[in-house]
N, C-alpha and C positions, 0 to 999 in steps of 0.2 A: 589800436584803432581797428574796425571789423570793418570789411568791404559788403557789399551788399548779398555776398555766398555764406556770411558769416569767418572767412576764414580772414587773419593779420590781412593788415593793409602793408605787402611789401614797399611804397611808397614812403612809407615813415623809416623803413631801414637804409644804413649802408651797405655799401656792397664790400666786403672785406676778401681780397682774393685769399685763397690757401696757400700756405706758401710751400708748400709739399706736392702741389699738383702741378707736372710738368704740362710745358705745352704742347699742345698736339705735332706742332710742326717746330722744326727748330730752325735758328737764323733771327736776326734781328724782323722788324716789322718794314714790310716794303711801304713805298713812298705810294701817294694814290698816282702818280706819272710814271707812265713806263721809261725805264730809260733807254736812249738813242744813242746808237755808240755809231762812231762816226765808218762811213767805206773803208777807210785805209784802215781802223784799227781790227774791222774784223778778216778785210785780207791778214793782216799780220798775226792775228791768233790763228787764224788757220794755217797758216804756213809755218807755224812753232809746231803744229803737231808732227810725228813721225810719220812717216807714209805707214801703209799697211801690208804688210807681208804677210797675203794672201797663203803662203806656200808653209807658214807659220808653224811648228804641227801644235797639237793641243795643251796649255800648259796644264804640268803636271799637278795633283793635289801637293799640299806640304805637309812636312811629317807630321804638325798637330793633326789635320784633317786624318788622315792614313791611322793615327794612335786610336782613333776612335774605335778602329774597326779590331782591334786586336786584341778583343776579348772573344770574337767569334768566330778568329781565325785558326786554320790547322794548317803546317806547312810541313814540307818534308816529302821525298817521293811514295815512301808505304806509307804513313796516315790517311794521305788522298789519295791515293790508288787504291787503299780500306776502302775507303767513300764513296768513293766511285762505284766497287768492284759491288759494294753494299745496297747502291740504289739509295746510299746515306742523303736526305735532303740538300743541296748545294746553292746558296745564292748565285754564288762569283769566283771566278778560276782565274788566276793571275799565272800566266806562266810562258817562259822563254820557248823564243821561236824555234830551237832545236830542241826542247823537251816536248814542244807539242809533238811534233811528228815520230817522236821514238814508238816502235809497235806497239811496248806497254801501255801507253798513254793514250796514242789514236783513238782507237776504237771505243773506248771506254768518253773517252771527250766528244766525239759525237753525238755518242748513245745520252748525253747529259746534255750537251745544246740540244736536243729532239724537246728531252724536258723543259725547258727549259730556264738551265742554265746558263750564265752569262761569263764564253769567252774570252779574256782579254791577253794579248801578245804584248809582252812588258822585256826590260830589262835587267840584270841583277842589280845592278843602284836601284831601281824602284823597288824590286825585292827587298834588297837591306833595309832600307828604309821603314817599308813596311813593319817587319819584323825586327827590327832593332838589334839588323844582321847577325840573325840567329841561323842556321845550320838549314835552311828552308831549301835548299839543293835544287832552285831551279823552279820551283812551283810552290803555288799558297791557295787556303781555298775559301771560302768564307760560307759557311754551315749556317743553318738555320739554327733557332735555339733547340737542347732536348726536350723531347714530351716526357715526362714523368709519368709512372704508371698512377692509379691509385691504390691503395696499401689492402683493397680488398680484391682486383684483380690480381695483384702479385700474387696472393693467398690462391687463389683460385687455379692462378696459372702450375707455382710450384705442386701444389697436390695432386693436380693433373698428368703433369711431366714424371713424377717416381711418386713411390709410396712412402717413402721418409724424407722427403727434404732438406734442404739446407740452404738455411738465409744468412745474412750476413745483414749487419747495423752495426751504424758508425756514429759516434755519441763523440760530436765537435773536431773533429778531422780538417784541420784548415788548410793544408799543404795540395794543392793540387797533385803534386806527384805522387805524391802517396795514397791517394786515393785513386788515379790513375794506376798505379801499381796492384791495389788492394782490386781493384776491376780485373784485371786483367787477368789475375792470376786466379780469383775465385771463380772465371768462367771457365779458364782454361782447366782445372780441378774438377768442376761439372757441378758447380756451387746453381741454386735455380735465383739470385735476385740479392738485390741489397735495397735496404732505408737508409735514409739520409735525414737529418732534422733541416726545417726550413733555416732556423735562424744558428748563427755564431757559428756552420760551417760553409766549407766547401760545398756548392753543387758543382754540376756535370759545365763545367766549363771546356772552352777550347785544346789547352794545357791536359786534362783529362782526358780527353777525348784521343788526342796524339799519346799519349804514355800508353792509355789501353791497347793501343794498336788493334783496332777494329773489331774490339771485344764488344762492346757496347752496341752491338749491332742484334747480339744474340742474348742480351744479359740487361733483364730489365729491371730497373730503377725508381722505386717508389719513395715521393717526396714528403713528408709528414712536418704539421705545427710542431705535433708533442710527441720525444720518442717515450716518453715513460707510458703514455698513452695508446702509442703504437704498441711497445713492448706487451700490455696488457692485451689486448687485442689480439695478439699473435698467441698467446696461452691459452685465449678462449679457444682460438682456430686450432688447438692438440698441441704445439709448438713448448718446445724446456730451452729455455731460455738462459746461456752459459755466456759468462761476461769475464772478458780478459784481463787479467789483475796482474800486476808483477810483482806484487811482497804480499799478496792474501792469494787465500784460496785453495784448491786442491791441485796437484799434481800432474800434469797434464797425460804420464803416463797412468795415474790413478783412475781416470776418468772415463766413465764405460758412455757413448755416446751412441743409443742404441734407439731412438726416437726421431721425430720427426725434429730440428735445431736450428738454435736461433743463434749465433754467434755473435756477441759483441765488443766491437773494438772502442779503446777511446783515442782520446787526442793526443799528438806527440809530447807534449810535455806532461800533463797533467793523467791523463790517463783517464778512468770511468768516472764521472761523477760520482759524489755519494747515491743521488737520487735513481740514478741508473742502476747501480748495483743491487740498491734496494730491490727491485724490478727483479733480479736476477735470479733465476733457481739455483744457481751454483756459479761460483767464482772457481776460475783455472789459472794457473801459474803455469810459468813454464822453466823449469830449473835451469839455472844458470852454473856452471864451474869454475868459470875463468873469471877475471877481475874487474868484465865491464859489465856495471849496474843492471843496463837494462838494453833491449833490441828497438830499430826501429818500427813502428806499427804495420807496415807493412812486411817486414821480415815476417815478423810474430805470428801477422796474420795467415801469411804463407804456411807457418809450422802447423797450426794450430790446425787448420784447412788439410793439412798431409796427414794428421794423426788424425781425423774425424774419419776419413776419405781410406782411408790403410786399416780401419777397425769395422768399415763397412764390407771390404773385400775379404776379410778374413771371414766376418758372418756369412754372408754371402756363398764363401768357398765351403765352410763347416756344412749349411745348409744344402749346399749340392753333394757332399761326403756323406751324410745324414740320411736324402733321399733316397740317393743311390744306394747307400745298406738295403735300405725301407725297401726299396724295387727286388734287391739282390734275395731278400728274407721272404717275400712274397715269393720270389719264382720259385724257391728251394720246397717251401712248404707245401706249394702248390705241385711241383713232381714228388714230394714224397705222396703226397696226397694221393695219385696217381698210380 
């Protein structure tokens, strides 16, 4: 039946409640009379309560509360003394009333509450706690998340900084440490940047950030959807593109690395994709003698990194032996000339 708008006559329907829709307020339905509770019983609920101790101090978070935070935290005295020392972004500094005033720390913790940074004077039971009484020695800090570069400033950056570069990508790397490690060391080596795929790895987490030990200050990180993607990209940019294999590939003492390089590692167990490899202008091994199969990625990467880095200083060195002839043969010819 039509109302006079044309639209159903709700009037002819039931009203069927859902029964999947909670109520907005929960508790049974109050009565329309308020109820009167008599003098004596609300002296008496009053007087069940506890007094209040003012002097009380704050109670503490619980350790669900505190777990939340401990993907963004770096604890330890060098990681955050890096951070610090770095002007690294800092939410929140958790740390014991004798580590604040030690000289290392002073100075450095002011200059961070200016920023502001938020200091807090704690105990080691709230430390432990925190951390799930991990080796945090007295202080914890809680970091902002990393900025990832994008994968055409990195490009930009590296060609800028030397004339041959060297990148590093990481093709599903799940282990924090290891990729902490693999930072750490390709900066300290004079490596200009790493890729990371967005998905099924590791990023720059907290764990990461403490293994680097305030690598990541100086060594920038570009995040990418697609490495296969990325990897093409970097070829366009001049980039030979050499992917880490450990039963294919060439030799690692065979391998002349004499251009602008793309290094890529894979994952701890699994190692390159196939589709990575594809990507690859040459696959490198690295010989093994003794009777264990294969290194950790991060070792390998270490090696791999010292034979790139020891074949540029040799070029390097020839080229200065080379000029210098060239200088030495110029002045000769030029007093014979004479």
């Amino acid at each position: 039946m039509l109302n006079k708008l044309g639209h159903p006559d709700m009037a002819d329907k039931k009203y069927i409640p859902n029964p999947e829709r909670k109520p907005r307020f929960s508790g049974s339905k109050s009565s329309s009379k308020p109820k009167i509770h008599q003098k004596s019983e609300r002296l008496h609920a009053h007087k069940s309560q506890p007094p209040l101790d003012r002097t009380q101090a704050e109670p503490q978070p619980s350790e669900e509360q505190e777990s939340d935070r401990t993907d963004d935290l770096i604890y330890g005295r060098h990681p955050v003394l890096s951070a610090l020392a770095q002007e690294h972004s800092i939410n929140k500094i958790w740390i014991t009333p004798q580590l604040r005033y030690d000289p290392r720390f002073h100075t450095l913790l002011i200059e961070a509450k200016a920023n502001g940074t938020v200091i807090d004077e704690v105990d080691y039971r709230r430390l432990d706690q925190m951390t799930g009484k991990s080796n945090h020695q007295g202080v914890v800090a809680q970091v902002a998340p990393y900025k990832y570069w994008e994968l055409d400033d990195l490009i930009t950056q590296a060609r800028s900084a030397v004339e041959k570069p060297v990148l590093l990508a990481s093709d599903g790397i799940m282990d924090p440490h290891n990729l902490g490690a693999i930072v750490r060391t390709a900066e300290a080596i004079g490596a200009q940047g790493l890729v990371i795929p967005q998905r099924r790895a590791v990023g720059i987490t907290s764990t990461v950030m403490k293994v680097a030990a305030g690598a990541l200050a100086s060594f920038p990180v570009a995040r990418v959807v697609n490495l296969s993607r990325a990897l093409e990209q970097l070829k366009e940019a001049g980039f030979w593109i050499y992917g880490a294999a450990a039963e294919a590939g060439d030799s690692l003492s065979s391998v002349q690395f004499t251009e602008a390089t793309v290094l890529v590692v894979g994952s701890e167990g699994e190692g390159l994709n196939l589709l990575t490899q594809r990507c690859c202008d040459q696959l490198v091994s690295i010989p093994l003698q003794g009777k264990t199969p294969s290194l950790n990625v991060s070792v390998a990467t270490g090696m791999i990194l010292y034979e790139i880095y020891r074949q540029r200083s040799q070029q390097q060195l020839h080229l200065k032996i080379k000029t210098a002839d060239n200088i030495e043969k110029i002045k000769t010819r030029e007093y014979k000339e004479i």
